[in-house]
C-alpha positions in Angstrom: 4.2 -12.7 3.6 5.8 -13.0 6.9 7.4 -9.6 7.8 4.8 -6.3 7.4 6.1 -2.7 7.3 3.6 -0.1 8.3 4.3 3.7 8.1 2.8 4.8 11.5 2.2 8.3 12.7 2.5 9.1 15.9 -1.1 8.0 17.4 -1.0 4.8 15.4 -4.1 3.7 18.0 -5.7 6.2 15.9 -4.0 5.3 12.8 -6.4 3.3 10.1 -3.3 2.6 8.1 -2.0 0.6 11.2 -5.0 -0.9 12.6 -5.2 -2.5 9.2 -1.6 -3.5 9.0 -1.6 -4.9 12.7 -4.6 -6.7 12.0 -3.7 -8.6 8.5 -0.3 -8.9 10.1 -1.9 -11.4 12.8 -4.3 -12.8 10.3 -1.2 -13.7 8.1 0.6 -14.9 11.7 3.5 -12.7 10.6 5.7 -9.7 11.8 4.9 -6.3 11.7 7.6 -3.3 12.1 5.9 0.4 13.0 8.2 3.0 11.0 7.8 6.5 12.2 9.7 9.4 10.5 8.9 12.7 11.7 7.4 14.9 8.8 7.7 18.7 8.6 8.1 21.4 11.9 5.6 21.8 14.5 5.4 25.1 15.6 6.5 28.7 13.5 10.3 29.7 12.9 12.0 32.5 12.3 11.9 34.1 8.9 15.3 35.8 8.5 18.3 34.4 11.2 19.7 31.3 9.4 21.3 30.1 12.5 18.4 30.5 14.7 16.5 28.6 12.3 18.7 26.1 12.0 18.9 26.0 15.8 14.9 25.4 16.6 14.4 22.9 14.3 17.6 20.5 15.4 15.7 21.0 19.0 12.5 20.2 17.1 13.8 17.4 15.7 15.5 16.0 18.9 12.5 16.3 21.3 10.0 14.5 18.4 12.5 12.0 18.1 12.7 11.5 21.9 9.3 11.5 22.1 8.6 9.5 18.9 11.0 6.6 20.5 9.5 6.7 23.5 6.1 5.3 21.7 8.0 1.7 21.1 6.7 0.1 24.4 2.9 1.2 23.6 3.4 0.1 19.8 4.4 -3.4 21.1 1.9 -4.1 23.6 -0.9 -2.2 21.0 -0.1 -4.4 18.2 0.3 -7.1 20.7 -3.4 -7.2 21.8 -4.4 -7.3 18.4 -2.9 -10.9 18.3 0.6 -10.1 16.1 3.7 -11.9 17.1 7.2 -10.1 17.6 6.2 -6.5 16.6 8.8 -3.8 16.2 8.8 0.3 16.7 11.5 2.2 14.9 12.1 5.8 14.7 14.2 7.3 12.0 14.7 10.6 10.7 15.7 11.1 6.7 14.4 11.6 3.7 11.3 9.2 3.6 11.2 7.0 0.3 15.0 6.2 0.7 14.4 5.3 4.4 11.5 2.9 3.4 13.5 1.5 1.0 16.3 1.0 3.3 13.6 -1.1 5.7 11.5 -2.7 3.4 15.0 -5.0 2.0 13.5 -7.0 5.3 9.9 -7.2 5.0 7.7 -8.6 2.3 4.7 -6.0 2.1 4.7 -2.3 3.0 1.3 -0.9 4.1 0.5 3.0 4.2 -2.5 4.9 5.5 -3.5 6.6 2.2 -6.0 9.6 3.1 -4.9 13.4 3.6 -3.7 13.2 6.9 -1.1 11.0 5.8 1.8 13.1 4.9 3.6 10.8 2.4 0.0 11.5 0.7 0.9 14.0 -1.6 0.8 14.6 -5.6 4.0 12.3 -5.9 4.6 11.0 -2.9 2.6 7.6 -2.8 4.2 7.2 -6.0 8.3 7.2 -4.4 7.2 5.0 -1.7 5.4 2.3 -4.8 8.0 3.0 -6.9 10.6 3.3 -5.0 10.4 1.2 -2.0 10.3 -2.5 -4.1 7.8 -4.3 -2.2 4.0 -4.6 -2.8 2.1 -1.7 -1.7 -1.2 -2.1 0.3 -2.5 1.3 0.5 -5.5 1.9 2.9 -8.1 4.6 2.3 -9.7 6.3 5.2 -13.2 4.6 4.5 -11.9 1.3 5.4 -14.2 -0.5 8.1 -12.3 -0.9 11.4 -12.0 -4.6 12.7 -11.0 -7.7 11.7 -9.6 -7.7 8.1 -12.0 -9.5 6.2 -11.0 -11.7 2.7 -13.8 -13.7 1.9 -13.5 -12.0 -1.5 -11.2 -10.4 -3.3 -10.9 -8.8 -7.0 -7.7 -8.1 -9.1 -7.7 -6.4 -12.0 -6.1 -7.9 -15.1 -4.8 -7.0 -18.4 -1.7 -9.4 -19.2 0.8 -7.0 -18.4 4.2 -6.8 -16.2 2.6 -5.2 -13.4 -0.7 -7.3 -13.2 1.6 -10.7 -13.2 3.7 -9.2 -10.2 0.9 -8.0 -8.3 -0.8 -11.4 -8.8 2.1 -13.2 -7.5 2.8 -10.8 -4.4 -0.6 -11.1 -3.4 -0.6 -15.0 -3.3 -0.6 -15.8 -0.1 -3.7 -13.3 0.5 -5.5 -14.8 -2.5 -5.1 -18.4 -0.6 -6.9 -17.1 1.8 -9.9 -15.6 0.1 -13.5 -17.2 -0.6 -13.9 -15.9 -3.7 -11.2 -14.6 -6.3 -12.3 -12.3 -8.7 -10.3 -11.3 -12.1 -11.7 -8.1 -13.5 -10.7 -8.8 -17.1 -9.6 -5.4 -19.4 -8.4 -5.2 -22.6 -4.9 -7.4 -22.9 -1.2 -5.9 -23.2 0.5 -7.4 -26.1 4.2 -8.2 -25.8 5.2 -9.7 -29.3 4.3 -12.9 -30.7 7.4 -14.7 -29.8 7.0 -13.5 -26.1 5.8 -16.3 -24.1 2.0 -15.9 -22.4 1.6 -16.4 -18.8 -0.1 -19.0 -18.2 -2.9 -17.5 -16.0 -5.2 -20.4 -15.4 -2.7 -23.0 -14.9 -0.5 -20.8 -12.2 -4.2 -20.2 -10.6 -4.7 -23.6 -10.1 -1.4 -24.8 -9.4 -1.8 -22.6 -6.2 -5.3 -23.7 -5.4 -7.0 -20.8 -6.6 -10.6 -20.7 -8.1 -11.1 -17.6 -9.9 -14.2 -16.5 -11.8 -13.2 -14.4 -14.8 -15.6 -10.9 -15.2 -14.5 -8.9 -18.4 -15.0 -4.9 -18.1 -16.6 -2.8 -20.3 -14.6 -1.1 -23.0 -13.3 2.2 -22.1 -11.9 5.5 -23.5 -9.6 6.7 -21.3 -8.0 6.1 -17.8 -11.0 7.4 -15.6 -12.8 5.4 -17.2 -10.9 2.7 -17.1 -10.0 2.5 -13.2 -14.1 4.1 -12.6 -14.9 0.1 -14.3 -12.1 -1.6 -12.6 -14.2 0.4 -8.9 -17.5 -0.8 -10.6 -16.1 -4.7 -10.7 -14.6 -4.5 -7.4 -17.9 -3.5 -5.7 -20.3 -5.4 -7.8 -18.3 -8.8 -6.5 -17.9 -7.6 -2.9 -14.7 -7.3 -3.1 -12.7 -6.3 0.2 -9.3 -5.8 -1.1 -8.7 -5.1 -4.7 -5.2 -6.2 -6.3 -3.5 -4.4 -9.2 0.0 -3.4 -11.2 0.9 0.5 -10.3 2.1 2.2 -12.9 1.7 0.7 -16.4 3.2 3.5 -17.8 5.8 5.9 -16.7 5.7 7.5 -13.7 5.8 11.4 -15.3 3.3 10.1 -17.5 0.7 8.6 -15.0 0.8 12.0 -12.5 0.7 14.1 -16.0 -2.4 12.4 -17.7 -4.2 11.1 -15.1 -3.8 7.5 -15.1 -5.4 4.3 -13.8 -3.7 4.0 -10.9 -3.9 7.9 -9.7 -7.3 7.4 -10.4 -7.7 4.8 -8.3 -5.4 5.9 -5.2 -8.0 9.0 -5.5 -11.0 7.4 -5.5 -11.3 3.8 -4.2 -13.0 3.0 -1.0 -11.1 -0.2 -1.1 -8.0 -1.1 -0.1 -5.4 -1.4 -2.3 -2.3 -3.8 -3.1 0.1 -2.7 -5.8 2.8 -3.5 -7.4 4.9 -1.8 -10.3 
């Protein structure tokens, strides 16, 4: 994890998303690139004249982009202070997953502010940037204490499968750091008896982590399942909980519910995912 990516409004010093990107960022002694795309028009337009339309919002657009790159020098010397190395402001204007996409192909880890504020926050739209960006996701809720970014233990919740093995392995490097590493064990995805098992305790300890296995309670459905994974996380302290996003398909986790919309709705944790 050398290079972060953080989605930053425009008052990132008021920005929790940020603050928490800038700080793990110098934790991690790494790089971390503010992206600001301006979301949706400020101000009313007209209802009826195309053209006039048309005209106010490329004047919108070009005064918020002005003013939006104009922000770079206070970004820098922000993130600066807060002791990361070589930070970066850029200002784009697009459609919003494909530009994080675009981005992220130079950074590791993409971090996003994840309460209603947040524009990208909407029924779908943390799901383009997870799904569609291809880095590990750490999404941070509102409730997340300001200050230093704190690791002393950390939980990950796993069940064998795809996801959980990817999000293990992105979030090595913060693992190495923690006190304490928690599994939070569920019920384990089969993949066929000739299908070779990953070798969980052996890859823990061949990167020097100690992890204390705690199984969850059997559950009946998704709630449930992501209210036990929440139990787990706070009954070990956890301060960052890791876990694969989207077990299933994407149609099928925003129409049933799901583990991980459950989750992005209700933890007070942050979050690292990975599909």
């Amino acid at each position: 994890m050398r290079d972060f990516l953080v989605l930053a409004r425009r008052a990132f010093e008021a920005d929790h998303g940020a603050a928490y990107a800038a700080r793990l960022a110098a934790r991690m002694r790494a790089t971390l690139t503010g992206l600001h795309v301006p979301l949706g028009v400020s101000g009313p337009l007209p209802a009826y004249d195309a053209d006039t339309v048309m005209a106010q919002y490329a004047a919108w657009m070009a005064a918020e982009l002005d003013r939006a790159r104009a922000m770079a020098p206070g970004f820098e010397a922000w993130a600066g202070s807060l002791g990361v190395a070589h930070p970066a402001w850029i200002v784009a204007d697009g459609p919003l997953a494909a530009l994080v996409r675009y981005v992220g192909h130079w950074h590791d880890v993409l971090v996003v502010g994840g309460d209603a504020d947040d524009g990208w926050n909407t029924p779908g739209g943390l799901a383009d940037l997870l799904l569609g960006s291809g880095l590990p996701c750490v999404v941070v809720p509102a409730a997340t204490p300001a200050g230093p970014v704190r690791l002393e233990s950390v939980a990950v919740a796993w069940n064998g499968s795809v996801e959980a093995i990817r999000a293990l392995h992105a979030a090595r490097p913060l693992l190495q750091q923690a006190e304490r590493v928690h599994l939070l064990v569920g019920e384990e995805r089969a993949y066929g008896g000739s299908w070779p098992a990953f070798p969980l305790e052996r890859w823990c300890a061949s990167h020097g982590l100690h992890v204390v296995a705690e199984p969850l309670p059997a559950v009946s459905d998704d709630d449930d399942a992501g209210e036990a994974i929440l139990d787990g996380a706070r009954a070990c302290g956890a301060e960052l909980l890791v876990l694969g996003a989207y077990g299933r398909s994407r149609l099928a986790e925003w129409a049933l519910g799901g583990v991980t919309r459950h989750l992005l709705r209700h933890s007070p944790l942050p979050l690292l995912m990975r599909h």
